[in-house]
C-alpha positions as CSV (number, residue, x, y, z in Angstrom):
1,X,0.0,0.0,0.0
2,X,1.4,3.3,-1.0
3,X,-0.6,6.1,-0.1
4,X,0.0,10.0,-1.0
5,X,-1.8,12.8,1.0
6,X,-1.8,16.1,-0.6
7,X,-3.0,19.8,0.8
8,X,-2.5,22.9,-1.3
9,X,-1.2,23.8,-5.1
10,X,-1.7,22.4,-8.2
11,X,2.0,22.2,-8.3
12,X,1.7,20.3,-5.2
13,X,-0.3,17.5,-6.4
14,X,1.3,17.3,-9.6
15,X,4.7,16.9,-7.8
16,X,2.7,14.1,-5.8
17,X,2.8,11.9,-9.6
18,X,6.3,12.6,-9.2
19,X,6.9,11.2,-5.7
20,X,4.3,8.2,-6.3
21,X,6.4,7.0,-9.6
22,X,9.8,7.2,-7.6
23,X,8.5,6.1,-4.4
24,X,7.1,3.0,-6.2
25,X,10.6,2.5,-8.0
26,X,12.6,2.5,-5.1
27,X,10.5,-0.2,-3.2
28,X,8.9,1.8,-0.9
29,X,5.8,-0.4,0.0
30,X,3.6,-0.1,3.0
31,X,3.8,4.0,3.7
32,X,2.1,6.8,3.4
33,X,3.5,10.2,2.2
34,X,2.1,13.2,3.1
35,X,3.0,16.4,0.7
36,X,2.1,19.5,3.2
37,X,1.3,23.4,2.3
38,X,2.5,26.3,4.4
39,X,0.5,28.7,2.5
40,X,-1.9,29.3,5.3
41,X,-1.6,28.3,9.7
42,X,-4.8,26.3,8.7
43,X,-3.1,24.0,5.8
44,X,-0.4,23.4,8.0
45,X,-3.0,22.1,10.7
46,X,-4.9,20.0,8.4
47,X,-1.5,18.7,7.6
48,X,-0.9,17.8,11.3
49,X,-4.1,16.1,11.7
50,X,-3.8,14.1,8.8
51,X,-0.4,12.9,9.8
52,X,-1.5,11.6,13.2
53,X,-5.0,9.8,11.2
54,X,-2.6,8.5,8.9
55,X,-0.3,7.0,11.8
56,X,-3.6,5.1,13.6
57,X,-5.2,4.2,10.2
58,X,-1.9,2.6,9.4
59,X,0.2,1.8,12.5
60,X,2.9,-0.4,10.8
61,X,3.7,2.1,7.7
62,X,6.8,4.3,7.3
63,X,4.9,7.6,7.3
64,X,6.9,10.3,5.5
65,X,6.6,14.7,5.3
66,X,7.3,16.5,2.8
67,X,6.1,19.3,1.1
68,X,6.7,23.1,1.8
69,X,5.8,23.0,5.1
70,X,8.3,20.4,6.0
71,X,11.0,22.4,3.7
72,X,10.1,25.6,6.1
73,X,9.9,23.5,9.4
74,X,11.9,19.9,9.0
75,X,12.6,20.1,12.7
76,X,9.0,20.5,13.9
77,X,7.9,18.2,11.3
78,X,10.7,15.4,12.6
79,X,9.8,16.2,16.1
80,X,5.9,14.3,15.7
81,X,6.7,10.8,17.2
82,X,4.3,9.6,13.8
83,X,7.0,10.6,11.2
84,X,9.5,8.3,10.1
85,X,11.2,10.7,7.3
86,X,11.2,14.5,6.3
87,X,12.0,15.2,3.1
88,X,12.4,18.3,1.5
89,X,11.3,20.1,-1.9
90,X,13.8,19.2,-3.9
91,X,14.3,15.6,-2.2
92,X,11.1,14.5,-2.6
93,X,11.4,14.8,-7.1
94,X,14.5,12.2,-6.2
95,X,14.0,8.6,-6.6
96,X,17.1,7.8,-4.0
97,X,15.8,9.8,-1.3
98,X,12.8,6.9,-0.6
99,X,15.3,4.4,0.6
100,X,15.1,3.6,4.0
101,X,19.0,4.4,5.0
102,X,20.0,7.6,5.7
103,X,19.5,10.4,7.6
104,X,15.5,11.5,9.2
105,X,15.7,14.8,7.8
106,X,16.3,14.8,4.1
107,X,16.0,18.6,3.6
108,X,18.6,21.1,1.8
109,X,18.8,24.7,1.9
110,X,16.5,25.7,-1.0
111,X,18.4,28.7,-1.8
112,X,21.2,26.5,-3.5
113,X,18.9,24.8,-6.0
114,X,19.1,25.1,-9.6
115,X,17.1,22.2,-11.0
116,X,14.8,22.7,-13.5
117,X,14.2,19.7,-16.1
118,X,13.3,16.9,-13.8
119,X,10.4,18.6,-12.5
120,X,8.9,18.4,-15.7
121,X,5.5,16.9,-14.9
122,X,3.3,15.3,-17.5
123,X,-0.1,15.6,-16.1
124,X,-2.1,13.4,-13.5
125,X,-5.6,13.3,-16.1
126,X,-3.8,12.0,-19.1
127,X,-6.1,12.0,-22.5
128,X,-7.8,14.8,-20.9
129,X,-6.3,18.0,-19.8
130,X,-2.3,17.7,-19.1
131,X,-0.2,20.2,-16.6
132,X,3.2,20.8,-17.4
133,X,5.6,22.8,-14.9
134,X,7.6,24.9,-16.7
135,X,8.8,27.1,-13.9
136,X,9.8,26.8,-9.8
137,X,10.4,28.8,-7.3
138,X,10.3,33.0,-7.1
139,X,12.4,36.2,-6.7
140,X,9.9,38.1,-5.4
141,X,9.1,38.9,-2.0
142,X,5.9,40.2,-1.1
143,X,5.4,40.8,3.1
144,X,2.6,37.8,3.5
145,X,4.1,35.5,1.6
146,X,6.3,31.6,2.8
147,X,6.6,30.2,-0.6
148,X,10.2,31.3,-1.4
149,X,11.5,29.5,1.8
150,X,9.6,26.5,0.4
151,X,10.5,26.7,-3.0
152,X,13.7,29.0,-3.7
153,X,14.1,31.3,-6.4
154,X,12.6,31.1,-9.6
155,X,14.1,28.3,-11.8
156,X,12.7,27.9,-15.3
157,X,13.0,24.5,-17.7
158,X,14.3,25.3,-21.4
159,X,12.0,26.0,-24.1
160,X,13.1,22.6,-25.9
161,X,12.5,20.2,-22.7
162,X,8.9,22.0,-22.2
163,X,8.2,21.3,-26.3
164,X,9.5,17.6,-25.8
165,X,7.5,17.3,-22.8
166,X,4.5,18.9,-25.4
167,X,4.8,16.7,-28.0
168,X,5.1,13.6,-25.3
169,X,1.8,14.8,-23.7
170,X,-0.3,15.3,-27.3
171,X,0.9,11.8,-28.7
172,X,-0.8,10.4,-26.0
173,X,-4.1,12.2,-26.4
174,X,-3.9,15.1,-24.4
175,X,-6.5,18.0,-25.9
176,X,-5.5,20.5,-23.5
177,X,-2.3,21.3,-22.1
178,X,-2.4,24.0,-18.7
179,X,1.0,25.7,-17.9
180,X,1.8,25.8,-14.4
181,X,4.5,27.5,-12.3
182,X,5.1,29.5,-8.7
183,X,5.6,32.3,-10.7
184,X,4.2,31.6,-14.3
185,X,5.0,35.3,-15.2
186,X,8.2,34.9,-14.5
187,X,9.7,32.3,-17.0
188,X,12.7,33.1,-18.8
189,X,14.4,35.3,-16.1
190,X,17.0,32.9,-15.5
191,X,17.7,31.4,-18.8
192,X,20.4,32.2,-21.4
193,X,18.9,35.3,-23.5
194,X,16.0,35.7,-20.7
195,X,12.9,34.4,-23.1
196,X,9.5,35.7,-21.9
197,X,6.8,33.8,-20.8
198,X,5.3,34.9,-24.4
199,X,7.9,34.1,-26.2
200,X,7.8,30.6,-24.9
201,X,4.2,30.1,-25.6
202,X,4.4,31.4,-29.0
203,X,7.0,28.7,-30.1
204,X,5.8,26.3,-28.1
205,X,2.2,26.4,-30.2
206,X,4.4,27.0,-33.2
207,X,6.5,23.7,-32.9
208,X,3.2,21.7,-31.7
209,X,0.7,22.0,-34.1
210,X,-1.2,18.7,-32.5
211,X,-1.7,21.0,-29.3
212,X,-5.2,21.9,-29.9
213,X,-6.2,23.9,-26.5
214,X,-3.5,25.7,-24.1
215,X,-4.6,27.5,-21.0
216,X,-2.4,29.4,-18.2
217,X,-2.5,29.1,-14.9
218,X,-1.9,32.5,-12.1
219,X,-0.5,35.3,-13.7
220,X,1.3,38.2,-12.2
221,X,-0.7,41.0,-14.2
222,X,2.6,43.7,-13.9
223,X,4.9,40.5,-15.5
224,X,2.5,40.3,-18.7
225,X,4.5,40.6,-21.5
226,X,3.6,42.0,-24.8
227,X,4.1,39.4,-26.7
228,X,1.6,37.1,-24.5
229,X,-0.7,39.7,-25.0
230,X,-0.5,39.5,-28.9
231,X,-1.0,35.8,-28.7
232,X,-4.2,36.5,-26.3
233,X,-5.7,38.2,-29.2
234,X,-4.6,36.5,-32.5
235,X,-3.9,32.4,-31.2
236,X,-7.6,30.7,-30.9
237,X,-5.3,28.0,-29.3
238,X,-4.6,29.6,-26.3
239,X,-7.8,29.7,-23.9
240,X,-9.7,33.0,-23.2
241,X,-9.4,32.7,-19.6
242,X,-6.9,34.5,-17.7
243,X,-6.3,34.0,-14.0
244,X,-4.9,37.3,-12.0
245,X,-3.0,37.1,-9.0
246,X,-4.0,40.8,-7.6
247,X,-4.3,40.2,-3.7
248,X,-6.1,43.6,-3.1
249,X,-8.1,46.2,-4.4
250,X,-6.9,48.7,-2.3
251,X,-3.3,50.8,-3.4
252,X,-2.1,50.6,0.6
253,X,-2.5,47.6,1.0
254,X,-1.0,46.4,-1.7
255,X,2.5,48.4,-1.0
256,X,2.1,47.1,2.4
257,X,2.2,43.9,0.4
258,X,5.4,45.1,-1.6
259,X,3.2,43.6,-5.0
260,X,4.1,45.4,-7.7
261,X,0.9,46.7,-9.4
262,X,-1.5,49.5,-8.2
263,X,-5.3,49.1,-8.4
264,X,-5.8,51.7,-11.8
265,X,-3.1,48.9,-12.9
266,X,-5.3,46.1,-12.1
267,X,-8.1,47.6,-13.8
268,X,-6.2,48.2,-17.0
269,X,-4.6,44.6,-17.5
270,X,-8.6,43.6,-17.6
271,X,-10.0,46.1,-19.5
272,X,-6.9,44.7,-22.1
273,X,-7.6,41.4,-21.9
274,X,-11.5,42.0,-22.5
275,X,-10.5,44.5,-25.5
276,X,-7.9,41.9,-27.2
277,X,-10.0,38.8,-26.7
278,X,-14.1,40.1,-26.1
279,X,-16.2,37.5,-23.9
280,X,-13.0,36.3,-21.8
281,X,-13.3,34.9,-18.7
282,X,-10.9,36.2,-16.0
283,X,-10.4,35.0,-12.3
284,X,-8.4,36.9,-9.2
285,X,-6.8,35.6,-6.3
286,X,-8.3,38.0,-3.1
287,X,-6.7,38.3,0.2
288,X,-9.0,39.3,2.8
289,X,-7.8,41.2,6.5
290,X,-4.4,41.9,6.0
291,X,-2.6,43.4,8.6
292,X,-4.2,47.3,8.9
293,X,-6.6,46.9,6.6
294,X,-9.7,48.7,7.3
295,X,-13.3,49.2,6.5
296,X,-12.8,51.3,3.3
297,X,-9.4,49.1,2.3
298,X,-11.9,45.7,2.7
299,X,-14.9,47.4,0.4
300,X,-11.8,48.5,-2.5
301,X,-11.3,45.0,-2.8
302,X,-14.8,44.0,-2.6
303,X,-15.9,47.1,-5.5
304,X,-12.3,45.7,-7.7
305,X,-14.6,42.6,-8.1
306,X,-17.4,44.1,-10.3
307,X,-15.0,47.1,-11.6
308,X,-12.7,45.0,-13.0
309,X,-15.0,42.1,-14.2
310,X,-13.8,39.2,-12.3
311,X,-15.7,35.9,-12.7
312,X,-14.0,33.8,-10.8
313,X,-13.2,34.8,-7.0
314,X,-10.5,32.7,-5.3
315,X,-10.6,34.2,-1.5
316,X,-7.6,33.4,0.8
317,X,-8.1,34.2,4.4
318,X,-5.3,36.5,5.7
319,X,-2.8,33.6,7.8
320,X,0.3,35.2,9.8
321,X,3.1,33.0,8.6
322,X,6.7,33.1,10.8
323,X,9.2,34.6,9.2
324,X,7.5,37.2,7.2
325,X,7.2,40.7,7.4
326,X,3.4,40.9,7.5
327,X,3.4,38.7,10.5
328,X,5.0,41.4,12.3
329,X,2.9,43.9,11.2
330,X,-0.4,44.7,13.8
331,X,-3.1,41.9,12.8
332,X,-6.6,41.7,12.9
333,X,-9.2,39.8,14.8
334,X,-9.7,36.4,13.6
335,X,-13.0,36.7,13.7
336,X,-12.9,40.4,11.3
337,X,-10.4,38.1,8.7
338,X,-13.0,35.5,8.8
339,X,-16.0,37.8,8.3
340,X,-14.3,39.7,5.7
341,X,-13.7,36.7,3.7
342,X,-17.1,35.6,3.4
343,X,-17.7,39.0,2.1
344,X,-15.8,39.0,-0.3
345,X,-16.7,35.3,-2.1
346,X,-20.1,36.4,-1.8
347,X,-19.3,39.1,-3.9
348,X,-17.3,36.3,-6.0
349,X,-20.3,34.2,-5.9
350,X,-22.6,37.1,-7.4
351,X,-20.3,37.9,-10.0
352,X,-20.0,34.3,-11.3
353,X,-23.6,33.7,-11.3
354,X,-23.9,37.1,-13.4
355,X,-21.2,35.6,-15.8
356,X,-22.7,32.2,-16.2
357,X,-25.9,33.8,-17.1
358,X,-24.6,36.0,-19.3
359,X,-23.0,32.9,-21.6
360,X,-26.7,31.6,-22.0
361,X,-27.6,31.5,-25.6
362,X,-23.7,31.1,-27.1
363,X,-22.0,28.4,-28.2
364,X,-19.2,26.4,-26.1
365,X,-16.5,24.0,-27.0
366,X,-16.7,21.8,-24.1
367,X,-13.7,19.4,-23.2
368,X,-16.0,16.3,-21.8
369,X,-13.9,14.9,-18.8
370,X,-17.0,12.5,-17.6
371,X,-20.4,11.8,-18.4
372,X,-22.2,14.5,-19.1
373,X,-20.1,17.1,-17.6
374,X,-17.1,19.2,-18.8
375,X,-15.2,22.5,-18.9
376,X,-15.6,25.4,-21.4
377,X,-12.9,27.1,-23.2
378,X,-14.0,29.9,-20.8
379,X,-13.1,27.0,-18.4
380,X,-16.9,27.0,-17.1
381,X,-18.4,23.9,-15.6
382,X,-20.8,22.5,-18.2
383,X,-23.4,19.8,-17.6
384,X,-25.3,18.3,-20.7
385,X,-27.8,15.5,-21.5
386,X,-26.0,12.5,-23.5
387,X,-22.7,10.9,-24.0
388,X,-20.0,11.8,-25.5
389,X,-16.5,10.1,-25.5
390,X,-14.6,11.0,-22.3
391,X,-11.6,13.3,-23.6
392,X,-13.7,14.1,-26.5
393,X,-14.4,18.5,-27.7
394,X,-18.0,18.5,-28.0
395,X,-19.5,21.8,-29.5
396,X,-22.7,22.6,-27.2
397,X,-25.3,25.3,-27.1
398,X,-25.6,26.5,-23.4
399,X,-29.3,26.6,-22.9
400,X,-29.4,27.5,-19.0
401,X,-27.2,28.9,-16.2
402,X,-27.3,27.9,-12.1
403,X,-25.4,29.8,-9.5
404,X,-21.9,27.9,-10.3
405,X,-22.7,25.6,-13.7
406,X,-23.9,25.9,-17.3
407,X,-26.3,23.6,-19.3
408,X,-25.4,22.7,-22.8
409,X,-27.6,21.3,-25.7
410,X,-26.1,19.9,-29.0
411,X,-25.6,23.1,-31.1
């Protein structure tokens, strides 16, 4: 029995593929793996309690951590009587760090990595939709944030592994390929010449021409490169659905966050998108009750939802995380964060609802992933009557609209 427990990013549980191929390779048996998040104090304590289930469900299993919580934290990690082995980021991608000799903590400074090709992932929903990393770690620092102690700077794979890792990907029936990365925007900064992210889509499409859908996942909307944006508007391959990491609505706030984008900045990467490519869909990540934020900061954020024409809310809860400098900063009430939260993906929830039913009545090419459901281009969750081969681009009229789903009919 080999079992993998995963908490946070998509990177995360696409790394998990990773550790379940080598763990299997190197004989690892009866254990259970757990790949841990430090994004937020509450993934790290779902992490905790799922270590000590895991340990009573499974009493006679070598139980290992890994993850970017245990990359942060080895020693507190090591310290639960339930784990047998900690291993870190870059460890766990490593076939010989599953035998059972060695050191408990397998965890190097991240700061000295330089990897970038053997994280090459080629998707866990083969046939379907594949993920390919093509970028790790980040330079940037904003105040809230843990993930460069878990992951390290940003290290990017070379345009010719990620077109090999393509072409790999589409011969074995992949219709959509989603690019995924700590810091998507930042591709190329490392690299001999220092390609753009657009550059490397734009020959990437160009040199495989069996790729019929590509989608991005979070982008950095002051990274945007020009020539991304000219493939937004003139490549029908690449999906029109953007998804923004802006954090705030509010200009303090966000320099209290050290991002690097104002609000009016915000606005205009939207309004862009929606004038190079009309009826995109576009998504933000929100954090709610940072440290000093106030009434009026809150409702900026709230307001950039329907200003800027967000459809897709994704709300993180403000979590203090050790080491930062937000953490030091004064905090709010639990209870305020909480409250503002739900605010906010309310709002998110009204706005989707609005853009769902405003898709009723158009046409959608719907990737069918199981019976009767699928995903737009817009990346919308469609339902429909019928069957259709699983894997399968089925052109559908959308006849109605819920809260969160569409309906399609044959066109």
């Amino acid at each position: 029995m080999l079992d993998i427990i995963t908490f946070g990013c998509r990177l995360n549980r696409l790394e998990s593929e990773v550790i379940r191929r080598h763990a299997a390779a190197a004989g690892l048996g009866d254990a259970v793996i757990v790949n841990t998040c430090a994004v937020t104090s509450e993934a790290e304590r779902q992490a905790r309690q799922a270590i000590r289930r895991a340990r009573r469900e499974h009493p006679h299993a070598q139980l290992v951590v890994t993850g970017c919580a245990a990359q942060i934290a080895p020693e507190r990690y090591a310290a639960m009587p339930e784990v047998d082995l900690v291993l870190g980021n870059e460890e766990k991608l490593r076939r010989e760090s599953y035998g059972t000799a060695g050191a408990r903590i397998r965890v190097a400074e991240i700061g000295a990595a330089r990897e970038t090709a053997a994280h090459l992932i080629d998707g866990v929903d083969a046939r379907i939709r594949g993920f390919l990393q093509v970028q790790r770690g980040c330079d940037h620092r904003c105040t809230f944030c843990v993930i460069p102690l878990g992951r390290g700077d940003s290290r990017s794979a070379a345009i010719g592994e990620i077109v090999a890792q393509a072409r790999h990907l589409v011969e074995r029936g992949v219709r959509e390929i989603v690019l995924t990365g700590v810091d998507l925007t930042g591709y190329g900064g490392d690299l001999p010449g220092r390609p753009a992210l657009g550059q490397m889509v734009r020959r990437l499409l160009a040199l495989v021409p069996g790729l019929e859908r590509l989608r991005l996942s979070s982008l950095d909307p002051a990274e945007i490169d020009d020539e991304l944006w000219r493939l937004l508007a003139q490549e029908p391959r690449l999906m029109p659905h953007l998804h923004l990491s802006l954090q705030s609505g509010d200009d303090l706030v966000l320099k209290r966050m050290k991002r690097r984008h104002r609000r009016d900045e915000a606005l205009a990467a939207c309004r862009r998108a929606r004038e190079l490519r009309p009826g995109i869909a576009l998504g933000a990540d929100l954090i709610a009750g940072f440290p000093t934020e106030d009434e009026a900061m809150a409702e900026r954020s709230r307001s950039l939802i329907a200003e800027a024409g967000i459809d897709y809310v994704h709300v993180f809860p403000y979590s203090a995380r050790p080491g930062t400098p937000a953490a030091r900063m004064p905090q709010l009430p639990g209870g305020l964060v909480y409250e503002r939260a739900a605010r906010l993906r309310a709002a998110g929830e009204a706005a989707l609802a609005q853009a769902l039913a405003a898709r009723v009545g158009a046409e959608a090419a719907v990737l069918i992933e199981r019976p009767g459901f699928g995903h737009s281009e817009h990346f919308a969750p469609v339902r429909f009557a019928g069957d259709a081969p699983r894997g399968s681009v089925l052109r559908l009229r959308i006849a109605a609209a819920t809260a969160s789903e569409l309906w399609g009919a044959a066109a």
